[in-house]
Backbone bond lengths (Angstrom), bond angles and torsions (degrees), N, CA, C in turn:
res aa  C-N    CA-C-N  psi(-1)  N-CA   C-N-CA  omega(-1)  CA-C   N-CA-C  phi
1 X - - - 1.453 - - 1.520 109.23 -
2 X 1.398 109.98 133.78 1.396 126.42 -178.10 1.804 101.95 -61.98
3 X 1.130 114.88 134.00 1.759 133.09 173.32 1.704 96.76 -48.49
4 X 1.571 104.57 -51.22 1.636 112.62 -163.82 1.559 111.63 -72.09
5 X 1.525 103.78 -29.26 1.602 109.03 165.93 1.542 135.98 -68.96
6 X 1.409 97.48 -19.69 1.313 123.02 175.89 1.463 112.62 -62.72
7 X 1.190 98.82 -39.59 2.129 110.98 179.13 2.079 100.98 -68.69
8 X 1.171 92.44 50.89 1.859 68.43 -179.67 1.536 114.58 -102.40
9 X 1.414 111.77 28.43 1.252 104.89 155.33 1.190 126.26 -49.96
10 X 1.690 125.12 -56.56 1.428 144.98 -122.52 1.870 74.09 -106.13
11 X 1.586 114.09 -57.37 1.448 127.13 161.26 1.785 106.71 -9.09
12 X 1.285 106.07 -82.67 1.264 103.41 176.76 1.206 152.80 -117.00
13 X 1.391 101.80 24.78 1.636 112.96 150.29 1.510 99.93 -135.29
14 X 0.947 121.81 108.45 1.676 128.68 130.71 1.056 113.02 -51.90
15 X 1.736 109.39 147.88 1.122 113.31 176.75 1.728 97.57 -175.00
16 X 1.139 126.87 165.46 1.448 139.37 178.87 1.539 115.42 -28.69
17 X 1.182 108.68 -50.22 1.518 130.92 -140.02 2.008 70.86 -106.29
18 X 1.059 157.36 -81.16 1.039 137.48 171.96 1.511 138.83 -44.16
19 X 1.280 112.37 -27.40 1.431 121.41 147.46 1.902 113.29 -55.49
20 X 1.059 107.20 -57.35 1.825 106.28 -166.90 2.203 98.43 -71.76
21 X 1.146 114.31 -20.19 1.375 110.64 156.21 1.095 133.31 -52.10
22 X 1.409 84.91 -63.38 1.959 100.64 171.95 1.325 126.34 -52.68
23 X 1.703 122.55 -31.30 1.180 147.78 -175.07 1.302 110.47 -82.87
24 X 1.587 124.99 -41.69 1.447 142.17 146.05 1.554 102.21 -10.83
25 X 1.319 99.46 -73.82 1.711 120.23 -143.80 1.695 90.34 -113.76
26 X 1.313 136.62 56.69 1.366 136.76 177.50 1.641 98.14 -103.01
27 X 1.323 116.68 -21.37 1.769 109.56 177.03 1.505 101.79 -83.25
28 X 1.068 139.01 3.79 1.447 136.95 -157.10 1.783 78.81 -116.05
29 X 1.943 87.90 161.68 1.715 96.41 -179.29 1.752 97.89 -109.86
30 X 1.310 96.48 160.34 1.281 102.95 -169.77 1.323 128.63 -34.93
31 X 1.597 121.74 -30.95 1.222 141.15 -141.02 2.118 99.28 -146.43
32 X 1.063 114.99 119.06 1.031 95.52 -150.50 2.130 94.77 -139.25
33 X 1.607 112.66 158.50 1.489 98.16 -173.34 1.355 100.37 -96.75
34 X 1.446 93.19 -167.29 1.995 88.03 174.48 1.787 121.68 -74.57
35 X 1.623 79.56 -31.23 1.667 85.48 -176.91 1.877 114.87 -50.94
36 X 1.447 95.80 -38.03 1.578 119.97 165.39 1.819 119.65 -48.72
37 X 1.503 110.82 -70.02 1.143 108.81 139.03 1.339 161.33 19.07
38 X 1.486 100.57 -84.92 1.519 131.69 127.90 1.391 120.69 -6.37
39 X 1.620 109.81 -95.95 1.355 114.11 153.97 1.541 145.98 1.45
40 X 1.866 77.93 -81.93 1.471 103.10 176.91 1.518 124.83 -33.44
41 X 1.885 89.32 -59.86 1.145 99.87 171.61 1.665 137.73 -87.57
42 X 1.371 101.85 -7.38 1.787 111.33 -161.72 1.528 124.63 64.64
43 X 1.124 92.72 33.91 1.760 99.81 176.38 1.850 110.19 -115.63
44 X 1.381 89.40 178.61 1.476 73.87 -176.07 1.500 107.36 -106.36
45 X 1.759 113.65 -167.87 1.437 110.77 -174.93 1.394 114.90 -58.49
46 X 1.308 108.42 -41.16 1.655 101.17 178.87 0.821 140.22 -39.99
47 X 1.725 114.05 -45.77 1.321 147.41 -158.04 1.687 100.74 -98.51
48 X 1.557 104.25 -18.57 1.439 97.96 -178.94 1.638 111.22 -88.25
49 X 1.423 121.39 -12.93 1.315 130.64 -158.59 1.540 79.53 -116.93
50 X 0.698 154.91 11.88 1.581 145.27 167.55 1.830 121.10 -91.38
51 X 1.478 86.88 -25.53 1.259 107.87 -167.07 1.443 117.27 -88.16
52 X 1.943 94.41 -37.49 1.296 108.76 174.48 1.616 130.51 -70.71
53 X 1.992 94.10 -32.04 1.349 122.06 163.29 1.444 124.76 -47.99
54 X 1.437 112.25 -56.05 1.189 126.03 171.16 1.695 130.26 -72.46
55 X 1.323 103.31 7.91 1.125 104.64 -177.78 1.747 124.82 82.12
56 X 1.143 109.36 -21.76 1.377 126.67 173.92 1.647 119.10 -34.78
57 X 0.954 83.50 -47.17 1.620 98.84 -172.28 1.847 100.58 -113.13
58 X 0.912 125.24 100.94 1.632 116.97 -173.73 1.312 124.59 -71.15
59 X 1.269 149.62 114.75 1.329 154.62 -160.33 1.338 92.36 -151.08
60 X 1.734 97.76 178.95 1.216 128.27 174.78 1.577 126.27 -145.14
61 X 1.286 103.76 120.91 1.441 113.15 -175.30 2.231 122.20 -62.93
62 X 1.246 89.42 129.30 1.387 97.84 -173.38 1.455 110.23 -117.66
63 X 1.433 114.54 69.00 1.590 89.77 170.12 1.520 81.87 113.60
64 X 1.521 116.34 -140.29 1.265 124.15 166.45 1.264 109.16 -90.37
65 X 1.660 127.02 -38.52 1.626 110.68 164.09 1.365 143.89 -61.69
66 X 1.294 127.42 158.64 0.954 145.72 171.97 1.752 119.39 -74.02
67 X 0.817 146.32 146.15 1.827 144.44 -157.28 1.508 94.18 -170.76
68 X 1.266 110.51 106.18 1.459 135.20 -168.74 1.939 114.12 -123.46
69 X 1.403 117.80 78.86 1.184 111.56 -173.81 1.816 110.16 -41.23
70 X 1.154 96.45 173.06 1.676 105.62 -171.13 1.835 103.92 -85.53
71 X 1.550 100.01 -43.94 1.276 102.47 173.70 1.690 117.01 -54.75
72 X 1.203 116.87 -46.61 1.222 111.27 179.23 1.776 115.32 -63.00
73 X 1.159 120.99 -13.07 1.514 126.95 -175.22 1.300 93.37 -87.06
74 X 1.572 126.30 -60.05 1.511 116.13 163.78 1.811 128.50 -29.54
75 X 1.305 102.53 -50.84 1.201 115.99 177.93 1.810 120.92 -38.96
76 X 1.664 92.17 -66.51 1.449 104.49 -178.26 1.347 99.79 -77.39
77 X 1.399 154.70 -10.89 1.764 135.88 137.57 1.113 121.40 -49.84
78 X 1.437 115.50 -30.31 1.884 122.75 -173.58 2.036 91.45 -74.63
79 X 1.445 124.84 -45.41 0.907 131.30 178.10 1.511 136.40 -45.31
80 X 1.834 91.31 -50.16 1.486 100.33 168.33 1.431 127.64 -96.23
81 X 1.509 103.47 28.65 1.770 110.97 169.56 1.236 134.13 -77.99
């Protein structure tokens, strides 16, 4: 199973609060690193690799990086509301 398929919350319900996310993060590319991440969220590296570590945030490792769709970063914000 695809990492990006895994996000099918956002997949199958739309809704407001996932639209104004998406709109949030519309300068960002779909697929995004931790350093990116970071950003997104205003946290720091630690806290950004903790998340990714733990599964929290669902990605997939490439190499030594990390590759974290955008939808799935949406996801775990829709999560912690």
């Amino acid at each position: 199973m695809s990492e990006i398929s895994s996000c099918t919350l956002i997949q199958d319900n739309p809704n407001r609060r996932v639209e104004a996310y998406l709109s949030t993060f519309k300068t960002y590319p779909d697929v995004v690193s931790v350093q990116t991440l970071q950003e997104m969220l205003g946290i720091c590296r630690k806290n950004a690799y903790q998340l990714v570590q733990q599964n929290k945030i669902r990605s997939t490792r490439v190499g030594r990086n990390y590759k974290i769709p955008k939808l799935c970063v949406v996801e775990y914000l829709l999560g912690q509301v």
